[in-house]
py3Dmol code that shows the C-alpha trace and the ligand (Angstrom):
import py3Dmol

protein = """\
ATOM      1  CA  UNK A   1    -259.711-103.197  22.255  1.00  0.00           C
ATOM      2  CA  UNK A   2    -256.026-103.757  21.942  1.00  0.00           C
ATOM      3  CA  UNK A   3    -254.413-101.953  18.777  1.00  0.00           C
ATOM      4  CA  UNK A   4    -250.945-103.311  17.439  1.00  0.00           C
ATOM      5  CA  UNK A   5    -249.527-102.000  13.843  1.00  0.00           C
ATOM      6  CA  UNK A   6    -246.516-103.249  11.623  1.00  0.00           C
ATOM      7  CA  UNK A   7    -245.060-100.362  10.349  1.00  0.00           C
ATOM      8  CA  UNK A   8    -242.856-100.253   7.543  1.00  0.00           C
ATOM      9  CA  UNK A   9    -242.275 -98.710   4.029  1.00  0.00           C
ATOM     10  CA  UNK A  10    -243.145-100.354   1.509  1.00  0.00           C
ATOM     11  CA  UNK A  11    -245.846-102.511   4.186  1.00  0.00           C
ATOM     12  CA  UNK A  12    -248.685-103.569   1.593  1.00  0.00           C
ATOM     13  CA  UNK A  13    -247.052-106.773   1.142  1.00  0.00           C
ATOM     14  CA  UNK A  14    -246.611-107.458   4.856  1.00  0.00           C
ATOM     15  CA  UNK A  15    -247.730-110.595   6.058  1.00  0.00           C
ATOM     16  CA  UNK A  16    -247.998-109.989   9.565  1.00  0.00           C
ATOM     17  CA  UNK A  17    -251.802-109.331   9.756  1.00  0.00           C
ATOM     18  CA  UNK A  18    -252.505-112.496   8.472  1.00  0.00           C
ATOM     19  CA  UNK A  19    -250.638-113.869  10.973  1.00  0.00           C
ATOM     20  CA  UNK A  20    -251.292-111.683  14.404  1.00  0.00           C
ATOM     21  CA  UNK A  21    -254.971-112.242  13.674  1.00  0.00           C
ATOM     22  CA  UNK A  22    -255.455-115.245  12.946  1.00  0.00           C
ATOM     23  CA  UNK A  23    -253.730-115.811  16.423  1.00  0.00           C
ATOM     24  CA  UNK A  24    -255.642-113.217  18.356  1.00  0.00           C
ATOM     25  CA  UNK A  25    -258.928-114.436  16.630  1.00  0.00           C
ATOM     26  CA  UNK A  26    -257.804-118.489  17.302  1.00  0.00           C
ATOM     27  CA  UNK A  27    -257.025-117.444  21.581  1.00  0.00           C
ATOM     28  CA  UNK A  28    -260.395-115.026  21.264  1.00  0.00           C
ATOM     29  CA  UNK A  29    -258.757-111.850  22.326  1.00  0.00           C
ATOM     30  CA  UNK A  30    -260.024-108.528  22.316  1.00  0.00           C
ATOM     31  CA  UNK A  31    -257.398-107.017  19.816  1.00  0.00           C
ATOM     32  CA  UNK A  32    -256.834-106.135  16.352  1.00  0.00           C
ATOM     33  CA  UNK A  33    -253.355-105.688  14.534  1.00  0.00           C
ATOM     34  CA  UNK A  34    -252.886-103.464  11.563  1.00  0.00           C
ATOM     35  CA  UNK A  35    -250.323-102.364   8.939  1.00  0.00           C
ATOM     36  CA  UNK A  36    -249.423 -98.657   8.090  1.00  0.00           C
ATOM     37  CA  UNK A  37    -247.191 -97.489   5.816  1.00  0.00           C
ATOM     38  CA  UNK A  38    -244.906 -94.387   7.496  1.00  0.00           C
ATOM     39  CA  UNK A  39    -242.198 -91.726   6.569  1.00  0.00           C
ATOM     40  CA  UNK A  40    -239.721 -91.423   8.731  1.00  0.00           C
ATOM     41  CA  UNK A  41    -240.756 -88.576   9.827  1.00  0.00           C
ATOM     42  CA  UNK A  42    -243.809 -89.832  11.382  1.00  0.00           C
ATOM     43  CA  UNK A  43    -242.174 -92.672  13.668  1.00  0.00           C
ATOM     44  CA  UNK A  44    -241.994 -90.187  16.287  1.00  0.00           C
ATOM     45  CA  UNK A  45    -245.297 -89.499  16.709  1.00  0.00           C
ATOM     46  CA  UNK A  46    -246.519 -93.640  16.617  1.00  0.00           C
ATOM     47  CA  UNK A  47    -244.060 -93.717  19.716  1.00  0.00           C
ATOM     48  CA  UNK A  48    -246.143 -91.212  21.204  1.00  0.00           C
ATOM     49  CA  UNK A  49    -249.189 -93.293  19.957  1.00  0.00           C
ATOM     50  CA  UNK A  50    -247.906 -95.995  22.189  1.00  0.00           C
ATOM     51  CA  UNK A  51    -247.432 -93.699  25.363  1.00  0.00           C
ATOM     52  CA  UNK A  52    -250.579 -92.757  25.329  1.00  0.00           C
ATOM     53  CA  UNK A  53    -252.232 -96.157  25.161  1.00  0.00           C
ATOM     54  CA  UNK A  54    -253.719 -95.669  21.929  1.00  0.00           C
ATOM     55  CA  UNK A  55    -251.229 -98.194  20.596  1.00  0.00           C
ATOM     56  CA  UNK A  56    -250.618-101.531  22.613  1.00  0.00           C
ATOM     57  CA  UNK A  57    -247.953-102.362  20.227  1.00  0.00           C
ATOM     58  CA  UNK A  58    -246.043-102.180  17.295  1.00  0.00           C
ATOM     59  CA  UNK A  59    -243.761-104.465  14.659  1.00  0.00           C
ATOM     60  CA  UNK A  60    -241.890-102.649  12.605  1.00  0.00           C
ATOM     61  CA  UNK A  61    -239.874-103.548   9.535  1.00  0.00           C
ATOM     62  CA  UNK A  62    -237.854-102.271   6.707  1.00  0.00           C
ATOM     63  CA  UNK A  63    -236.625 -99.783   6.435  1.00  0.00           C
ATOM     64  CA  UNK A  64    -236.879 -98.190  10.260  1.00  0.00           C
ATOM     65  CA  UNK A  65    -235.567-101.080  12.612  1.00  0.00           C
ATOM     66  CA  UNK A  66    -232.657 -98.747  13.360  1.00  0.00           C
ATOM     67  CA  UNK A  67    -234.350 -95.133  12.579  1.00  0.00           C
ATOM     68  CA  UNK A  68    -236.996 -96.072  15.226  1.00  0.00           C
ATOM     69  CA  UNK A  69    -234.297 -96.805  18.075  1.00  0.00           C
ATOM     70  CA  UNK A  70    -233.721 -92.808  19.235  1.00  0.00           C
ATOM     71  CA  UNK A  71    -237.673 -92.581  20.446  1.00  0.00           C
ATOM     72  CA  UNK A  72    -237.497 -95.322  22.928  1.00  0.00           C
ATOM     73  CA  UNK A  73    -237.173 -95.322  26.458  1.00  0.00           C
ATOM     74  CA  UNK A  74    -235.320 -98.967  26.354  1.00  0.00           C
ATOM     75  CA  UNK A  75    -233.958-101.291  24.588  1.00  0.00           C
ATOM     76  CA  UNK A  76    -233.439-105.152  25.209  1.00  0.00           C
ATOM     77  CA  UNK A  77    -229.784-106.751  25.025  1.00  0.00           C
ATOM     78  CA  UNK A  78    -230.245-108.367  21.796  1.00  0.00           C
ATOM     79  CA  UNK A  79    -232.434-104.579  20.148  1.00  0.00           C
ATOM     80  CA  UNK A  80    -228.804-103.734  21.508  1.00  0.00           C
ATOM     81  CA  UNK A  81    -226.480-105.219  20.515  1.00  0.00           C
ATOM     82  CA  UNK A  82    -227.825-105.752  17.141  1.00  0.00           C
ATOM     83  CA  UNK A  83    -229.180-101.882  16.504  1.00  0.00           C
ATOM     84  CA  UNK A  84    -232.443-103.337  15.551  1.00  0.00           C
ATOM     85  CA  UNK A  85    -235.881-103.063  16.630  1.00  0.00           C
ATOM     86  CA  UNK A  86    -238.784-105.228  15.077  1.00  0.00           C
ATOM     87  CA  UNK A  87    -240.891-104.710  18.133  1.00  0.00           C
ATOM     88  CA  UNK A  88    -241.887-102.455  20.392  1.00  0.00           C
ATOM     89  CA  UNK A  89    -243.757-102.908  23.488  1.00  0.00           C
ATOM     90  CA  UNK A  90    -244.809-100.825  27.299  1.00  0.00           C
ATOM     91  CA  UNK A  91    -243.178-102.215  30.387  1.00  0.00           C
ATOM     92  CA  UNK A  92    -243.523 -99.837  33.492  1.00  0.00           C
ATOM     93  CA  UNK A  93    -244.681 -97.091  31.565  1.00  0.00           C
ATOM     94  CA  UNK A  94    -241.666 -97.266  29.134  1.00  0.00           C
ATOM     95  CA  UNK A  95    -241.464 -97.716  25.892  1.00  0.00           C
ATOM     96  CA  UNK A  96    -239.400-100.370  25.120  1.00  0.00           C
ATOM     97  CA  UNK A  97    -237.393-102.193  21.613  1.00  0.00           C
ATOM     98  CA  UNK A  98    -236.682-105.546  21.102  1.00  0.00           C
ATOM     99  CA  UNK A  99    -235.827-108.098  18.468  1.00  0.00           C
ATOM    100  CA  UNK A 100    -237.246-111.074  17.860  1.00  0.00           C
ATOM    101  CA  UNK A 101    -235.831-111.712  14.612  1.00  0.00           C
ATOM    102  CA  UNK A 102    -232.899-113.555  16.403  1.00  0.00           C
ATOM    103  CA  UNK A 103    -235.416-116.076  18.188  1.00  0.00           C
ATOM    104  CA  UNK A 104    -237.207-115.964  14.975  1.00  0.00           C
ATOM    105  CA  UNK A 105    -233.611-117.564  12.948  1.00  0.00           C
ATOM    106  CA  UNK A 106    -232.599-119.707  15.733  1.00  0.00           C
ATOM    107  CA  UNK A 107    -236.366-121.745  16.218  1.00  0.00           C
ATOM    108  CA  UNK A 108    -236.330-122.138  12.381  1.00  0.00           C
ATOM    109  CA  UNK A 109    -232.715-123.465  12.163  1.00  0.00           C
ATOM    110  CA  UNK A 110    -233.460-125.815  15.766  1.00  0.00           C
ATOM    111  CA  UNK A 111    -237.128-126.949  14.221  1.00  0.00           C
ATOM    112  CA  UNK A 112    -235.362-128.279  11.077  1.00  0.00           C
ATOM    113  CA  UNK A 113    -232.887-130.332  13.315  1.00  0.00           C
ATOM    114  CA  UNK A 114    -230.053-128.699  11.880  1.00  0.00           C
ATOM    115  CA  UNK A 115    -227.038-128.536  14.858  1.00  0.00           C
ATOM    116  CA  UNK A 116    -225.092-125.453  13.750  1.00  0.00           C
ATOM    117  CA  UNK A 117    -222.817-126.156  16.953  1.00  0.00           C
ATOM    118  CA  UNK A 118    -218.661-126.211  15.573  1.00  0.00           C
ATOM    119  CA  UNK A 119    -219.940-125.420  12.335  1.00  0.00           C
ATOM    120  CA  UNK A 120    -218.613-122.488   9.441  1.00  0.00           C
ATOM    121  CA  UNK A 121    -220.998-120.034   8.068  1.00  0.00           C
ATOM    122  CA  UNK A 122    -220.773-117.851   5.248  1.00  0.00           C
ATOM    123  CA  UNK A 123    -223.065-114.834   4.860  1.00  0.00           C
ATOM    124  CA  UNK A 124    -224.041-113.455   1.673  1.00  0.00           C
ATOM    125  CA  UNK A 125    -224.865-110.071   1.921  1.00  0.00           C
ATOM    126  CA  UNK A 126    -224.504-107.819   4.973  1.00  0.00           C
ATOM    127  CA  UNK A 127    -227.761-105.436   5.597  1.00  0.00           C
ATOM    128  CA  UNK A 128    -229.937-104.608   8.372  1.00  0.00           C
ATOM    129  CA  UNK A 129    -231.274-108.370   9.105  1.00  0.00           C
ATOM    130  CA  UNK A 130    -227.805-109.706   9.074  1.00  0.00           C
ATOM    131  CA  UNK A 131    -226.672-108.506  12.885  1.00  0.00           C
ATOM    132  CA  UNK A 132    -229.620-110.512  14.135  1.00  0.00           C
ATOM    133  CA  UNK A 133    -228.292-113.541  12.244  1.00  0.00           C
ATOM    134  CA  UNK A 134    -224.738-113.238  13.461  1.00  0.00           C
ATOM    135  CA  UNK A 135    -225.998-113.068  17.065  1.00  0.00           C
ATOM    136  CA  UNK A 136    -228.413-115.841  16.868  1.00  0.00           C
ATOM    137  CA  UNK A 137    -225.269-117.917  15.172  1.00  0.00           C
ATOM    138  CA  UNK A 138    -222.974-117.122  18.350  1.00  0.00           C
ATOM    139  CA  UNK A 139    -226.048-118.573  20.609  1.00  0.00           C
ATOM    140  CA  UNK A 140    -225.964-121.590  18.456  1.00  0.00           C
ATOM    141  CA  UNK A 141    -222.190-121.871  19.123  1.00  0.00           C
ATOM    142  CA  UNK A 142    -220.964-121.947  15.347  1.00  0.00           C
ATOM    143  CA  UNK A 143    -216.872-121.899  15.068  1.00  0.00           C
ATOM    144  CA  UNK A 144    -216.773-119.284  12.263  1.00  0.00           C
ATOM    145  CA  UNK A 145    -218.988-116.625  10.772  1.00  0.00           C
ATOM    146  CA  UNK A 146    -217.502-115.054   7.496  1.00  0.00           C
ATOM    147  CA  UNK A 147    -219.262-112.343   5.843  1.00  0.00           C
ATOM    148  CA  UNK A 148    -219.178-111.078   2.198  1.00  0.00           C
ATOM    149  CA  UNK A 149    -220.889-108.242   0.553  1.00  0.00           C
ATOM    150  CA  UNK A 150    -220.544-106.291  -2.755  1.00  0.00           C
ATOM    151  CA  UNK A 151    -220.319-103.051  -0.616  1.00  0.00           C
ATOM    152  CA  UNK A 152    -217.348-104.144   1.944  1.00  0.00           C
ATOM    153  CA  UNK A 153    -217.737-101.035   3.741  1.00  0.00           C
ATOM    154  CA  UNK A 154    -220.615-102.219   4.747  1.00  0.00           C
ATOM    155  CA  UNK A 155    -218.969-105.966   5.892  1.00  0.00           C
ATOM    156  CA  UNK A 156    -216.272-104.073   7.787  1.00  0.00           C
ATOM    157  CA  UNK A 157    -218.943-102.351   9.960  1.00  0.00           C
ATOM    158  CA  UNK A 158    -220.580-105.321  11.358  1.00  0.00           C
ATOM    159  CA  UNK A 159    -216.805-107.038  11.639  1.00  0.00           C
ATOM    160  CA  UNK A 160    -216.659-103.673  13.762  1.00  0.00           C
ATOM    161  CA  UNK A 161    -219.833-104.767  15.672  1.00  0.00           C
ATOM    162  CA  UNK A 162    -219.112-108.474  16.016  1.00  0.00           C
ATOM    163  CA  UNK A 163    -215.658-108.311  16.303  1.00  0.00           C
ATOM    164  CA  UNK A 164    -214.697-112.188  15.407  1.00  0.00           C
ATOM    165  CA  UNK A 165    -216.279-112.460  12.178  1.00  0.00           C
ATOM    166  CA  UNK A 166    -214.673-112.319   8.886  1.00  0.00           C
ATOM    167  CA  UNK A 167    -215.043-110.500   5.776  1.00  0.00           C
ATOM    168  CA  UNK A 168    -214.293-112.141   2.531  1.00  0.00           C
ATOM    169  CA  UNK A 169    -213.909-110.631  -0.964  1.00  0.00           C
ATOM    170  CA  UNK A 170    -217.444-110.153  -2.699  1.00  0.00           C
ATOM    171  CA  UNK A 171    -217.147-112.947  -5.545  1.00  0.00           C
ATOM    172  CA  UNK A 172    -215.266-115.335  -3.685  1.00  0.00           C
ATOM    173  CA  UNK A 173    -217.038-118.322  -1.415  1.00  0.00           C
ATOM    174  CA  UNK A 174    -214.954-120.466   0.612  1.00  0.00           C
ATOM    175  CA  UNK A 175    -216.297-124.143   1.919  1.00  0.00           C
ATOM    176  CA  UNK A 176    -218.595-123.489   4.584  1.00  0.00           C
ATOM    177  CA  UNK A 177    -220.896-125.456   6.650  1.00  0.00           C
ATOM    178  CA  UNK A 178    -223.682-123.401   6.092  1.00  0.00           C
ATOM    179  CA  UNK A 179    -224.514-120.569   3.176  1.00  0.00           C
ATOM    180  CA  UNK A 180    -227.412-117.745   3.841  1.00  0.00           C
ATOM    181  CA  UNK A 181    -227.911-115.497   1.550  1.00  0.00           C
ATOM    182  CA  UNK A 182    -229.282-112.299   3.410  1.00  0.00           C
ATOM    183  CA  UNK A 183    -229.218-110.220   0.029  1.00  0.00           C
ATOM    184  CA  UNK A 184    -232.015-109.027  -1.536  1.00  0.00           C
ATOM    185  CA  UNK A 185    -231.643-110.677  -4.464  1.00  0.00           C
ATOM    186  CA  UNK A 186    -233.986-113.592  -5.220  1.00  0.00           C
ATOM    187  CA  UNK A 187    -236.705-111.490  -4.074  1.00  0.00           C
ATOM    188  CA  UNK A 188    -237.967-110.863  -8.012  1.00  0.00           C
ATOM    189  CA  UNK A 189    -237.759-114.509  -9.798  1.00  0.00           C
ATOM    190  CA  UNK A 190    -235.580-113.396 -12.311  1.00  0.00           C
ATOM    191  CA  UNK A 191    -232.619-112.250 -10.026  1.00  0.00           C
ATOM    192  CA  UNK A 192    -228.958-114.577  -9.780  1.00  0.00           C
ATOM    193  CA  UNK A 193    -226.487-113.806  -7.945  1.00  0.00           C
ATOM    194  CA  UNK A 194    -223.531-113.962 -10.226  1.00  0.00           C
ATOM    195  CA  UNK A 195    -221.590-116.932  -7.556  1.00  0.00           C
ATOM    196  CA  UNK A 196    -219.821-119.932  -8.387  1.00  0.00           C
ATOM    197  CA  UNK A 197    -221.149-122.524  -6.055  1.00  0.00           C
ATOM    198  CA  UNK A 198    -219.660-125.218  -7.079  1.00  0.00           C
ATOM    199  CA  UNK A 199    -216.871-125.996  -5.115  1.00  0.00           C
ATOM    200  CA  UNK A 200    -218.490-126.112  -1.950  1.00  0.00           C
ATOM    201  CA  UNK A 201    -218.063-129.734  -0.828  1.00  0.00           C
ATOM    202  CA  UNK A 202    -220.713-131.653  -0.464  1.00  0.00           C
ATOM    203  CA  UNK A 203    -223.784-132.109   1.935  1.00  0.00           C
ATOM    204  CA  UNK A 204    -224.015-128.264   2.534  1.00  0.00           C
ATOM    205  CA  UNK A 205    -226.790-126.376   3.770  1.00  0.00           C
ATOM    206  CA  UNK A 206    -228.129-123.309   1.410  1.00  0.00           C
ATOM    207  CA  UNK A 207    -230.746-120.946   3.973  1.00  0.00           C
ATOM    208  CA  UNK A 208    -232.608-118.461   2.497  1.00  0.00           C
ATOM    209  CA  UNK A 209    -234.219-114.984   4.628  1.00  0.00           C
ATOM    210  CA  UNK A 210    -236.726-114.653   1.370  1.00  0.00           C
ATOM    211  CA  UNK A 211    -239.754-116.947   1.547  1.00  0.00           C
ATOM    212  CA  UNK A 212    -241.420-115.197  -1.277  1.00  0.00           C
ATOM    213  CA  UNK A 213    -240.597-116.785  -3.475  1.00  0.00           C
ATOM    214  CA  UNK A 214    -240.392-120.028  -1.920  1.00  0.00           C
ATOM    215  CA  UNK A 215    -237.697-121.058  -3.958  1.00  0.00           C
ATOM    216  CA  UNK A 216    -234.823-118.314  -5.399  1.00  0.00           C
ATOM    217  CA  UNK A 217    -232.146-119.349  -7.642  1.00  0.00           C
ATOM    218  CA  UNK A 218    -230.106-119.345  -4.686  1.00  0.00           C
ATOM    219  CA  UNK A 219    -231.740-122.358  -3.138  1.00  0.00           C
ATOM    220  CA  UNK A 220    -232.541-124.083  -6.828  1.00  0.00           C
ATOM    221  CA  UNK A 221    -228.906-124.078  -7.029  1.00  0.00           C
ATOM    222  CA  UNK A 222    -228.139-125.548  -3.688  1.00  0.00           C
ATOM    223  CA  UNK A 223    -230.681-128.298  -4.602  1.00  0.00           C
ATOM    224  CA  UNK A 224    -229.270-128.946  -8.055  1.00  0.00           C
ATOM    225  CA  UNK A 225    -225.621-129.388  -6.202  1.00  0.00           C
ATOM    226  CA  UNK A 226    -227.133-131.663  -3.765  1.00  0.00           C
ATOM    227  CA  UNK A 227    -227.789-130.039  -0.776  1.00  0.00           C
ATOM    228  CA  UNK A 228    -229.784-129.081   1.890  1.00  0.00           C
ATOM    229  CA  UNK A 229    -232.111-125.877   1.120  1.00  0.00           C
ATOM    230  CA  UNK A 230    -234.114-124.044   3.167  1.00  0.00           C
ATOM    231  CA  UNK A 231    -236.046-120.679   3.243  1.00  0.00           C
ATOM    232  CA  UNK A 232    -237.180-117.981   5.355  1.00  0.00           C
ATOM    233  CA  UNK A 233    -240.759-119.245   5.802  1.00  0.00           C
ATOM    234  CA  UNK A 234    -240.361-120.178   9.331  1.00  0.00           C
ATOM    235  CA  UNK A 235    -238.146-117.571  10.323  1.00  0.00           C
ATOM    236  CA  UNK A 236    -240.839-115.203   9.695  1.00  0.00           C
ATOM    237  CA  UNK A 237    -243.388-116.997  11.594  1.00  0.00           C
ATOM    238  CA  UNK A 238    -241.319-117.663  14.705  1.00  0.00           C
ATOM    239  CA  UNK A 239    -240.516-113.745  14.906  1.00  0.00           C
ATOM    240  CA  UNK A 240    -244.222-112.800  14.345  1.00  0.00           C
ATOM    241  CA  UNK A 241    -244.994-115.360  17.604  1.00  0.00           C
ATOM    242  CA  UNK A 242    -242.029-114.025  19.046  1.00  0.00           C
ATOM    243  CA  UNK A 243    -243.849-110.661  18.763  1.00  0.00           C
ATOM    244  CA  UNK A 244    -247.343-112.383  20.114  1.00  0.00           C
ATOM    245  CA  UNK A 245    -246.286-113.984  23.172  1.00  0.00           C
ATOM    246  CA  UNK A 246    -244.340-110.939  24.696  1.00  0.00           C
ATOM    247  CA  UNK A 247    -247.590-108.488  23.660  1.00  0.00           C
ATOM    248  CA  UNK A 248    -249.856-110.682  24.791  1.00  0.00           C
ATOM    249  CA  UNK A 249    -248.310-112.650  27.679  1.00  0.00           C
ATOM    250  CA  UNK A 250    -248.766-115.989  26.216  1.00  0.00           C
ATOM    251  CA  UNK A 251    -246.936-119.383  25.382  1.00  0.00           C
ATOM    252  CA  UNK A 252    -248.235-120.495  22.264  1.00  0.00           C
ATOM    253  CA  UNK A 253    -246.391-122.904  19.511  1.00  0.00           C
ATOM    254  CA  UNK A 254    -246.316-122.680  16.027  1.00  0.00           C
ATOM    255  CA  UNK A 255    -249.274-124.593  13.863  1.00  0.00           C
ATOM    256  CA  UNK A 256    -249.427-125.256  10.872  1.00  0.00           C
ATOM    257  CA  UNK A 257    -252.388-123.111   9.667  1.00  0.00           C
ATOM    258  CA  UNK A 258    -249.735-120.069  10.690  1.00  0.00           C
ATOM    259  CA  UNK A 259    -246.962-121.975   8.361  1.00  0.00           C
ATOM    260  CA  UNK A 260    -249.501-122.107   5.816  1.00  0.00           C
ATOM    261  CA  UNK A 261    -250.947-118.577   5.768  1.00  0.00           C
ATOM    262  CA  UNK A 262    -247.809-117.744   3.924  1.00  0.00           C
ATOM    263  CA  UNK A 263    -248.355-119.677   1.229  1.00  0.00           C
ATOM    264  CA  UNK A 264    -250.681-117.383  -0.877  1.00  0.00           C
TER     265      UNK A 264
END
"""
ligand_1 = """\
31
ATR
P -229.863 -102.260 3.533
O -228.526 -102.501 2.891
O -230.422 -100.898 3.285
O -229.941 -102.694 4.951
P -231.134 -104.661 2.863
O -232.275 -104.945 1.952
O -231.241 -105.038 4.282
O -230.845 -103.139 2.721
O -229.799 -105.304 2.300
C -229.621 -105.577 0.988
C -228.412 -106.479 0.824
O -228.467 -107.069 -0.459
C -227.118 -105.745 0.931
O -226.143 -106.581 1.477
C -226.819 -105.454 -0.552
O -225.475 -105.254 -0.872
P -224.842 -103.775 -0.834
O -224.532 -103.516 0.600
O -223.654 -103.865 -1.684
O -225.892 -102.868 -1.388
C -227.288 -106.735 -1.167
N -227.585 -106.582 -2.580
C -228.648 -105.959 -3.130
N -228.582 -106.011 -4.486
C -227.436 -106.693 -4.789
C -226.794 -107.087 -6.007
N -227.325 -106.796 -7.206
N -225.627 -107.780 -5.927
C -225.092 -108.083 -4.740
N -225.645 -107.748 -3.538
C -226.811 -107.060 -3.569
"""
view = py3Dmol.view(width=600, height=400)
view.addModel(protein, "pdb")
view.setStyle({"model": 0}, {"cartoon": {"style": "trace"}})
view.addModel(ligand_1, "xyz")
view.setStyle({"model": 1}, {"stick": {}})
view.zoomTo()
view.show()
């Protein structure tokens, strides 16, 4: 039987399971995929898991998507050029990281219809999902990508990464075609971030990366100004089948059971 894992830490929340078996169960494979909770020092040895077969793959999320990068063999252009790794798979005997967390923002944004071609974005927040986002953006051909984050240190190192972006004062929002907010705040109910919104412009489009909850303050305040919301439901999905059809050499589309799994 194939074994795949999502590691992480914290990973008893993770939703991948759900997901990854309900696929493997729905195309009757012989596989099973897991979550375990890790310390850094331990992602060595799950590489070595993976060498020796006893691992067929593995997801892994917060916080190791860059820690994890030193034990493999290989890394795709976009584990690359973003320094993150969500999966990790065998090809000729090496072990090799990719992302699929770019795929996973661009089919959500192209499912919805929305045509981010020409178009400004402004990025709230600037941690470890936010070089996937930037280099999804580029392949959808946006004009602008501006990013802003209490911490600027932290803005000026991806502006060092992806050199034409821009880095705006935390506090300040300037009209933009699109907002994300890539923070972690809106991930308890309670939590606002302290932004003016309104003078935006109109018809805007307010993306979330949290899809639990379904709906932060964020995005209630994007709806109460009038414009389009949306959160990172699908996202998550499309990099989880990202994940599936590389492991498992398959084509399949997103359903709606899938979508729906991540409602409880
Ligand atoms: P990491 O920064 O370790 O990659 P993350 O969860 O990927 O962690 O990113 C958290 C993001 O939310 C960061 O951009 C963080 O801003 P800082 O770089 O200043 O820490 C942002 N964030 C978290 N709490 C915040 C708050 N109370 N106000 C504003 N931004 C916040």
């Amino acid at each position: 039987m194939n074994k795949f894992l999502v590691i992480g830490n914290p990973i008893e929340h993770s939703l991948s399971p759900k997901l990854h078996n309900y696929w493997i169960k729905n195309h009757g494979l012989n596989a099973v995929y897991d979550k375990k909770k890790l310390e850094i020092n331990e992602l060595e040895k799950i590489i070595i898991d993976i060498r020796e077969k006893k691992l067929k793959g593995i997801n892994v999320t917060v916080p190791f998507k860059q820690a994890i990068i030193p034990f493999l063999d290989k890394l795709t252009l976009e584990a690359r050029s973003t320094h993150s790794v969500n999966t990790v798979y065998i090809d000729q005997n090496r072990v090799v990281g990719h992302n699929t967390d770019i795929e996973g923002f661009k089919k959500a944004i192209e499912k919805i219809n929305f045509n981010l071609s020409k178009k400004t974005v402004l990025i709230l927040g600037a941690g470890g999902v936010v070089p996937s986002l930037i280099f999804a953006l580029r392949k959808m051909n946006v004009s602008k990508i501006i990013i802003t984050n209490r911490t600027r240190e932290k803005a000026e190192k991806l502006k060092y990464l992806f050199k034409n972006t821009k880095i705006l004062e935390w506090g300040k929002l300037i009209p933009s075609d699109m907002i994300i907010n890539a923070t972690s705040l809106g991930l308890k109910k309670e939590d606002n971030l302290e932004l003016d919104f309104s003078n935006l412009g109109k018809n805007k489009f307010f993306y979330d990366i949290i899809y639990n909850p379904p709906e932060t303050n964020f995005l209630k305040k994007g709806k109460e100004l009038g414009h389009k919301t949306e959160n990172g439901k699908l996202m998550f999905v499309y990099q989880a089948l990202g994940a599936f059809n590389l492991w498992h050499k398959s084509k399949i589309k997103i359903d709606d059971h899938a979508i729906n799994l991540l409602n409880k």
